[in-house]
C-alpha positions, 0 to 999 in steps of 0.5 A: 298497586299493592294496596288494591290487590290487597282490597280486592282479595276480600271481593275476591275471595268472596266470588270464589266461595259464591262460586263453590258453593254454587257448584256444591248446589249443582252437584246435590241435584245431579242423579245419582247414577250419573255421578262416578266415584273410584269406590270399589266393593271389594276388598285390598287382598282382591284388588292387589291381585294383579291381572294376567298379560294372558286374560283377554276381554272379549265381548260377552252379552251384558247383563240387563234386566230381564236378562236370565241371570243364572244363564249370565252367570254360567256363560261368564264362569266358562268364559273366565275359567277358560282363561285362567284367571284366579277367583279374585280377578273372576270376582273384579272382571264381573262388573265388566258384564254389566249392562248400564243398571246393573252397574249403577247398583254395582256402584252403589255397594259399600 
């Protein structure tokens, strides 16, 4: 029996590398804004701060296109400012405001 299982190891190994590489072909033609990373834009000094037990999300507008940005923009500052939050949890709270575009482009940031 151990002879067989070291005949088939090739075949199988073979199916296996069959199989990556047909779901490496099926990831190259998924749109991009439809595929997540755990990328973020913003630096480690941002990241490390850490969030307030006191910061509430509540339900803001979503920024879309079309949408008055600076009016956007205004609303959060208020909000997060009423809040408390420090510029760094300011700057990684946006995002959250993001309707679906936005956040793909949001994404796409280096």
């Amino acid at each position: 029996m151990a002879a067989s299982s070291v005949q088939d190891t090739p075949d199988e190994l073979r199916l296996m590398k069959q199989r990556l590489a047909e779901l490496e072909a099926k990831q190259k033609n998924t749109p991009e804004e439809y595929t997540t990373d755990k990328h973020s834009p913003f630096t480690e000094d941002i990241l490390a701060k850490p969030l307030s037990e006191k910061l509430k999300m509540t339900q803001l507008t979503s920024y879309e296109d079309g949408n008055d940005p600076v009016g956007h923009l205004d609303r959060y500052t208020s909000w997060i400012e009423l809040q408390g939050a420090s510029d760094a949890i300011m700057c990684r709270a946006f995002s959250l405001t993001f309707g679906n575009r936005a956040m793909r482009w949001f994404k796409k940031l280096p």
